[in-house]
LUMFIGU-298695 format. One line per field, with one value per atom (N, C-alpha, C): z, y negated, x; residue in one letter. Coordinates in Angstrom, 1 decimal, m for minus. Layout:
! LUMFIGU-298695
pz [Z, ...];
py [Y, ...];
px [X, ...];
residu [A, ...];
***
This chain:
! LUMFIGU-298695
pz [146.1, 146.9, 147.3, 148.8, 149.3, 148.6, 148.2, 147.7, 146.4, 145.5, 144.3, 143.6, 145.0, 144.5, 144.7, 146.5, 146.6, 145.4, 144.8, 143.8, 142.9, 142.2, 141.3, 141.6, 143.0, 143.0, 143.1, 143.4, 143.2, 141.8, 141.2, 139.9, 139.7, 140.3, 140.2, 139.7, 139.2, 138.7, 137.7, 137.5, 136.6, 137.9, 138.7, 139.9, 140.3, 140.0, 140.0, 139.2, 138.6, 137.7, 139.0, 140.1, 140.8, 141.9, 141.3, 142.2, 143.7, 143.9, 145.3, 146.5, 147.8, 148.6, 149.6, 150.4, 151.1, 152.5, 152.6, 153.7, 153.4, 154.1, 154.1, 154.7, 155.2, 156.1, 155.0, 154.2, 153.0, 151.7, 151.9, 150.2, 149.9, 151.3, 150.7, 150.1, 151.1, 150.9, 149.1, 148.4, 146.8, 146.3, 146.2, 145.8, 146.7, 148.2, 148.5, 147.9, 147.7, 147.2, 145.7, 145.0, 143.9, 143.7, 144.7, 145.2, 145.7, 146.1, 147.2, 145.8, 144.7, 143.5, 142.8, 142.3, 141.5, 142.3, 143.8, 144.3, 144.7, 144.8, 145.2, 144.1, 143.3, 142.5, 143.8, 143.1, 143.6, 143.8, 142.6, 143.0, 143.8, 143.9, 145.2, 146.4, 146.7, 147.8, 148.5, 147.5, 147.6, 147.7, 147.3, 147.5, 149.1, 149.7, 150.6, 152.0, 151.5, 152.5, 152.8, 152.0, 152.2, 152.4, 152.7, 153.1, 154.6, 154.9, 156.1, 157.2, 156.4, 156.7, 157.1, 156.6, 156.7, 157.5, 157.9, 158.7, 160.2, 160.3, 161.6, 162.1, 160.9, 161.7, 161.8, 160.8, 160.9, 162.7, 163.6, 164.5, 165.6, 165.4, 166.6, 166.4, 165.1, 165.2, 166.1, 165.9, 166.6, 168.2, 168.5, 170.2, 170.5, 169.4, 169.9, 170.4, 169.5, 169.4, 170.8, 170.8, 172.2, 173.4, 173.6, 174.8, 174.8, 174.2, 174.4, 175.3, 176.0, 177.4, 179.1, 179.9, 181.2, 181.4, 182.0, 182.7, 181.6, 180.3, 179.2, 178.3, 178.6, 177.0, 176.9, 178.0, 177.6, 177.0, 177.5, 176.3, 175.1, 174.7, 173.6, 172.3, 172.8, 172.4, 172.2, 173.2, 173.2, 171.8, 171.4, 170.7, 169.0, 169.2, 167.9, 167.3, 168.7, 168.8, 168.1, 168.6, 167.9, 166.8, 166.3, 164.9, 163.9, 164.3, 163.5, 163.2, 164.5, 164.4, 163.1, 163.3, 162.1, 160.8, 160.6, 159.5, 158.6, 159.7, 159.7, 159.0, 159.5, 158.8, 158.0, 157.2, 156.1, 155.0, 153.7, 152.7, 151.7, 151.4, 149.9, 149.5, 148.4, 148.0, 147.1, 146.4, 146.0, 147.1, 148.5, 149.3, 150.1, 150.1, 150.2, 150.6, 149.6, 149.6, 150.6, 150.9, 151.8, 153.2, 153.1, 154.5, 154.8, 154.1, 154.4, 154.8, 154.1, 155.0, 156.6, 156.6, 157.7, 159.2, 158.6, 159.4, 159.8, 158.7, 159.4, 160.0, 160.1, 161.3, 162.6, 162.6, 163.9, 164.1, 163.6, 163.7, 164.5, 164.0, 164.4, 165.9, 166.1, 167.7, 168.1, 168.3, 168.9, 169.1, 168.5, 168.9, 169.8, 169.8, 170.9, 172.0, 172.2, 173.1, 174.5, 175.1, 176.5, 176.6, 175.7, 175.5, 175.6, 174.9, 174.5, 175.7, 176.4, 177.2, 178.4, 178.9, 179.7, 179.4, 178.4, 177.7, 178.2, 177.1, 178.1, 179.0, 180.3, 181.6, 182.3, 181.6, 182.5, 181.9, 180.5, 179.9, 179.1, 179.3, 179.1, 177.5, 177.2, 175.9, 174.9, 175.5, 174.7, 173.4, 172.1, 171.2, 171.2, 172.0, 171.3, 170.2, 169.6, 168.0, 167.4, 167.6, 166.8, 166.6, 167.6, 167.8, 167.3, 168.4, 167.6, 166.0, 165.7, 164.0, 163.0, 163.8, 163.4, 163.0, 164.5, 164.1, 163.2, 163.6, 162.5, 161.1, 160.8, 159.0, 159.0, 159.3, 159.3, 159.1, 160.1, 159.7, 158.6, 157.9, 157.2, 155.6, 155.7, 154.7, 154.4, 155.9, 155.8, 155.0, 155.6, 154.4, 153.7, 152.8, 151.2, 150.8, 151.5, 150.9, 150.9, 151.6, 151.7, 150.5, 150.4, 149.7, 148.1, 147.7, 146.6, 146.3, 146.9, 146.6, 146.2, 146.9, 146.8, 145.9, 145.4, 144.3, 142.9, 143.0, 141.7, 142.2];
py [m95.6, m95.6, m94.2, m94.0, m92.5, m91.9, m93.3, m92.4, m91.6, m92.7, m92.3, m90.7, m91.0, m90.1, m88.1, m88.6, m88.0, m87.1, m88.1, m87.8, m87.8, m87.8, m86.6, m85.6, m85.2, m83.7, m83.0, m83.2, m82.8, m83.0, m84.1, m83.6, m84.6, m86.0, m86.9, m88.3, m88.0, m89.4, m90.7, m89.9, m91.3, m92.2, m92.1, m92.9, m93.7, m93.5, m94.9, m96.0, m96.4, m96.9, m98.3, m97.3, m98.2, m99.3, m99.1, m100.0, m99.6, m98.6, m98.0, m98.5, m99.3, m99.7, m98.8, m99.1, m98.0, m97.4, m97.8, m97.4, m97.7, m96.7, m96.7, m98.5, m98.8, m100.4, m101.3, m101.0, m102.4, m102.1, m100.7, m100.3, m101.4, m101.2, m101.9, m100.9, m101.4, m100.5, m99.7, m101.1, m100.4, m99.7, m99.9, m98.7, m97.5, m97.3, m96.6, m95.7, m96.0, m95.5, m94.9, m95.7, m94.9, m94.1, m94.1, m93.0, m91.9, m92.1, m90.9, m90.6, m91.1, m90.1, m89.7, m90.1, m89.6, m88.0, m88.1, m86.8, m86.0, m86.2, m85.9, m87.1, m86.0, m86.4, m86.6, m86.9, m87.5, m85.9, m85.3, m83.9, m83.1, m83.2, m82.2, m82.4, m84.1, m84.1, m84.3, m84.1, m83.6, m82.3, m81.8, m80.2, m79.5, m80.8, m80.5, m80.8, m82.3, m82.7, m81.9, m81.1, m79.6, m79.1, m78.0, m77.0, m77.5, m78.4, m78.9, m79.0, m79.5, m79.2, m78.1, m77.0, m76.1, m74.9, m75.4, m74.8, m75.3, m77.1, m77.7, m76.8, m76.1, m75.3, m74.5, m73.6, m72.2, m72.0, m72.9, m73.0, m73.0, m74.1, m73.8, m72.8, m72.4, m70.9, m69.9, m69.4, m69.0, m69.1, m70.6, m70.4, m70.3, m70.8, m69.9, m68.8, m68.2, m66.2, m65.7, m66.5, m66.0, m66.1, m67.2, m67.9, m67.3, m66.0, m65.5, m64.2, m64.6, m63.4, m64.4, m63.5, m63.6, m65.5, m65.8, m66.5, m67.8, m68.1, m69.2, m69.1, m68.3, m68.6, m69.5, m70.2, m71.6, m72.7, m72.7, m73.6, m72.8, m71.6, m70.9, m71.7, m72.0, m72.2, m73.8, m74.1, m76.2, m75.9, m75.4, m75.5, m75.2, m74.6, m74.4, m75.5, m75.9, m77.1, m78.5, m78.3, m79.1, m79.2, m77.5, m77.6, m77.7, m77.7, m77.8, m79.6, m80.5, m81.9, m82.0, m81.2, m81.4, m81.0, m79.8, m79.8, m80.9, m81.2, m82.4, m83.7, m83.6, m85.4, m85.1, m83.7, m83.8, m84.3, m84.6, m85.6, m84.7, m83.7, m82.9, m82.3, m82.7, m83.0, m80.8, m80.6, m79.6, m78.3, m78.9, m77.6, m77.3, m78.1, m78.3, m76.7, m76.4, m74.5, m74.0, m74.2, m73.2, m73.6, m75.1, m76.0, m75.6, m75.5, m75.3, m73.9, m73.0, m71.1, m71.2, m72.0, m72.3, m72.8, m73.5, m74.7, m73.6, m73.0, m71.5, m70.7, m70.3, m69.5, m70.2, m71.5, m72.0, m72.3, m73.1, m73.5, m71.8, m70.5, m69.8, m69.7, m69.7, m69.3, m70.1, m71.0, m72.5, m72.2, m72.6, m72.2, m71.0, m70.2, m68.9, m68.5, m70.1, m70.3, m69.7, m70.4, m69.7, m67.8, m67.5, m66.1, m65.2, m65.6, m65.2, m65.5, m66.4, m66.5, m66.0, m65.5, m64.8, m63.3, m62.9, m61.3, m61.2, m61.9, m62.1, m62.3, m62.6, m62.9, m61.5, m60.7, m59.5, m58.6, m58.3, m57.3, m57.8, m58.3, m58.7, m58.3, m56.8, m55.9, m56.1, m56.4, m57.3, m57.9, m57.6, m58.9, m59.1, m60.1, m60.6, m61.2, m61.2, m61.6, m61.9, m60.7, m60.7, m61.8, m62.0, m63.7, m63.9, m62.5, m62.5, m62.0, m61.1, m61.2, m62.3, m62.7, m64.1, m65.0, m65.0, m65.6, m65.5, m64.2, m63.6, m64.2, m63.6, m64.2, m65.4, m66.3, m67.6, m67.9, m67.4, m67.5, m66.9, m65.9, m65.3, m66.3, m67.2, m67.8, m69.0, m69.2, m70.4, m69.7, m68.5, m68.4, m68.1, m67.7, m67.0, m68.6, m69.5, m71.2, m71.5, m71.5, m71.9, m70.9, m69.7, m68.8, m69.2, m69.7, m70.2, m71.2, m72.4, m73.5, m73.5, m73.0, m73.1, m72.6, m71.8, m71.1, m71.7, m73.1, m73.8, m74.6];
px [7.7, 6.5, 6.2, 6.1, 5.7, 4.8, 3.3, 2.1, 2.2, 2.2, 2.8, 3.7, 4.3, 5.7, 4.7, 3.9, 2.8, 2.0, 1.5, 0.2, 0.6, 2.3, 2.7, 3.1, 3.0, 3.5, 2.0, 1.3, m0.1, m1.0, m0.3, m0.9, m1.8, m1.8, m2.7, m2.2, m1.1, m0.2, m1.0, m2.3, m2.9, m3.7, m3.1, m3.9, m3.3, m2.0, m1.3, m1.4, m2.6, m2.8, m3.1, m3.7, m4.4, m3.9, m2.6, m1.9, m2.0, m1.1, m1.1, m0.3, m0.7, m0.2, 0.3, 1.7, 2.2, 1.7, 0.7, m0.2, m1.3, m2.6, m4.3, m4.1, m3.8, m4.3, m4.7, m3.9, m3.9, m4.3, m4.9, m5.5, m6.8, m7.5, m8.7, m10.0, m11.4, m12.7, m12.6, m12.1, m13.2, m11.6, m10.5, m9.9, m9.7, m9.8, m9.9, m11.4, m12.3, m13.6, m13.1, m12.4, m11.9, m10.9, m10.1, m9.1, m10.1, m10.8, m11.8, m12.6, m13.1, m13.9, m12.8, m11.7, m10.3, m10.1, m10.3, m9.9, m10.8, m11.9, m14.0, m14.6, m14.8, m16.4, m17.5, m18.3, m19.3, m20.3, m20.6, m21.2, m20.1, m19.5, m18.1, m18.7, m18.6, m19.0, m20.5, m21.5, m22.7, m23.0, m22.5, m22.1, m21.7, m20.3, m20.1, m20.8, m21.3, m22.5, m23.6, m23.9, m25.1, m24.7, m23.4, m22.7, m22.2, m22.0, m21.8, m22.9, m24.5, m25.6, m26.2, m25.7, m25.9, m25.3, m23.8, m23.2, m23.6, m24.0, m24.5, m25.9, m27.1, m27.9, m27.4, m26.8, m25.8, m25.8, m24.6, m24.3, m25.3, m26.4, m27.5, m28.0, m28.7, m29.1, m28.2, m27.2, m25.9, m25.8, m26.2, m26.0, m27.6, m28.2, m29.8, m29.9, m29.3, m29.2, m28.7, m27.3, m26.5, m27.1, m27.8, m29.0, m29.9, m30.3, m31.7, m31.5, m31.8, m31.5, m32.1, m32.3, m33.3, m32.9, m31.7, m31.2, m31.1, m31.0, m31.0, m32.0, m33.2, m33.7, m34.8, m34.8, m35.4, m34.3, m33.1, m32.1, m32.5, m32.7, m32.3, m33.9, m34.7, m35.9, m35.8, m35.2, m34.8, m33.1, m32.5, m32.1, m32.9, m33.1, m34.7, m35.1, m35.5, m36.3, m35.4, m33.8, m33.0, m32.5, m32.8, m32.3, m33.9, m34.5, m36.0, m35.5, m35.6, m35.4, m33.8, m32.8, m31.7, m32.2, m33.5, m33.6, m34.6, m35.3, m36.3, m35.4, m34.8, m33.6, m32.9, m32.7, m32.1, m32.8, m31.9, m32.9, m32.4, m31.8, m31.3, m32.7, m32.9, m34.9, m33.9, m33.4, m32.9, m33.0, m32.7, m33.0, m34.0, m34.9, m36.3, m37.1, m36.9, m37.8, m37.0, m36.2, m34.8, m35.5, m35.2, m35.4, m36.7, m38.1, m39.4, m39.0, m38.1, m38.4, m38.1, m36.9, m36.5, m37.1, m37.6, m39.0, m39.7, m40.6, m41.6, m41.1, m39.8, m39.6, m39.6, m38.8, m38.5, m39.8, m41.0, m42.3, m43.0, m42.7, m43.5, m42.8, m41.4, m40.9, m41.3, m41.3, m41.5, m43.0, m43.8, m45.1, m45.8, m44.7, m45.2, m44.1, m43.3, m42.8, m42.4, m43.7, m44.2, m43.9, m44.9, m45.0, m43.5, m42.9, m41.7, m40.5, m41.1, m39.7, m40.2, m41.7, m41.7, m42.0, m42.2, m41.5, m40.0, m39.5, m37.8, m37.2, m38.3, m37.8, m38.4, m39.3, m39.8, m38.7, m38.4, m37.4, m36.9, m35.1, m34.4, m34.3, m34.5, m34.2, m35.0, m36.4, m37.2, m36.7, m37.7, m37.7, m38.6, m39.3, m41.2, m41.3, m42.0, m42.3, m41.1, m40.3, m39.1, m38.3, m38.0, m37.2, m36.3, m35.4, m34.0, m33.8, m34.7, m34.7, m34.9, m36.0, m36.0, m35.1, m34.4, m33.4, m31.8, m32.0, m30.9, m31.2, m32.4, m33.0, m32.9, m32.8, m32.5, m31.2, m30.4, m28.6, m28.1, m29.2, m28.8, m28.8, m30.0, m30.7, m29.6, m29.1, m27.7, m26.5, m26.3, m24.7, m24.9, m26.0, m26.7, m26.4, m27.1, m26.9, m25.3, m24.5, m23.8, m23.0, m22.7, m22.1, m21.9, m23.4, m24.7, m23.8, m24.1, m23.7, m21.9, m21.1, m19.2, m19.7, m20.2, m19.9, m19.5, m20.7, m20.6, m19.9];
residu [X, X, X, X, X, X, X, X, X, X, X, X, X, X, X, X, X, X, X, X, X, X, X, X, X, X, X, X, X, X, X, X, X, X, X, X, X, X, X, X, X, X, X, X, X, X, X, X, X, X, X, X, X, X, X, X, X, X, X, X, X, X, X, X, X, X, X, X, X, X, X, X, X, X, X, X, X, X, X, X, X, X, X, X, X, X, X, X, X, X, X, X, X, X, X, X, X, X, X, X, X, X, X, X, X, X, X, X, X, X, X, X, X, X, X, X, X, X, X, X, X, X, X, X, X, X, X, X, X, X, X, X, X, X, X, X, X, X, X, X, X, X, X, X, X, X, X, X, X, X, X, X, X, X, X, X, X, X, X, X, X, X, X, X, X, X, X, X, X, X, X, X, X, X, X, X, X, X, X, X, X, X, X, X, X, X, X, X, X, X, X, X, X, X, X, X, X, X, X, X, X, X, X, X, X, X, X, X, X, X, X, X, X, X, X, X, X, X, X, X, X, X, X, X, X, X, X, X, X, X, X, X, X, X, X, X, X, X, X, X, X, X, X, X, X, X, X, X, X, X, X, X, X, X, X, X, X, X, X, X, X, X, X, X, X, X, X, X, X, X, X, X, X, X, X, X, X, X, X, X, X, X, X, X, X, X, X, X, X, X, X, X, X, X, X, X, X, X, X, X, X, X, X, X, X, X, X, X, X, X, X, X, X, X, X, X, X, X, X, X, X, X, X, X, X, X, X, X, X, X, X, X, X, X, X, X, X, X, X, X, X, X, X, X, X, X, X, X, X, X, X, X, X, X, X, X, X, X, X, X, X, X, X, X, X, X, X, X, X, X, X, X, X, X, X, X, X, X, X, X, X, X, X, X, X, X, X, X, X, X, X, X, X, X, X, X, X, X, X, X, X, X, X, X, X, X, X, X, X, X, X, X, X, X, X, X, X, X, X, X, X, X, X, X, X, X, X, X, X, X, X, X, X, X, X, X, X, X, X, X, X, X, X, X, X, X, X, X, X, X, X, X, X, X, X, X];
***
């Protein structure tokens, strides 16, 4: 058996216990789900599910930042806006405090919107209410999380 022969060279040979078929087609939902905790615990990939979370704002923060200039920084403000709604649907009750720092920054840009994108459209060099800092400290708050969390 390919798998088998597989998951003793990696070091997982008690998994053959599970009666391994020679292709995913025919393993079947519930040993596949016990092949998937045998190789991811259950806190592994709770771990990863937040770190993944976290890289999805990571990233709008990111093309927020890039977008803030004369010509885009109304996308740059509707992306905020998008990742405020991603931080909104996460359910990790554990990063809560993080998620709420998060929320208050984007809650304060977002609220002085208007202002801010016509500062930016008179001088480009402009930061009004420190937007881009803002938003920096926020990306910043994602890889301190993310960094945090691989750790354990």
């Amino acid at each position: 058996m390919k798998i088998t022969k597989h998951l003793d060279a990696i070091g997982l040979s008690h998994i053959k216990k599970i009666r391994m078929p020679e292709g995913l087609d025919t393993l079947g939902f519930a040993n596949f789900t016990k092949l998937l905790d045998y190789i991811m615990p259950e806190k592994e990939r709770r771990q990863s599910e937040i770190i993944i979370s976290y890289i999805r704002i990571y990233t709008h923060l990111n093309t927020s930042f890039n977008l803030l200039n004369k010509q885009t920084c109304r996308r740059a403000i509707e992306y905020l806006s998008m990742t405020k709604k991603i931080i909104k649907n996460t359910s990790f009750r554990e990063e809560k405090p993080y998620f709420r720092r998060l929320l208050r920054i984007l809650n304060f840009v977002i609220r002085n919107k208007k202002s801010i994108i016509s500062d930016i459209k008179k001088d480009e060099t402009s930061d009004p209410y420190h937007v881009k800092t803002s938003v920096l400290l926020a990306q910043n708050i994602c890889i301190l999380r993310i960094l945090k969390i691989n750790k354990h």
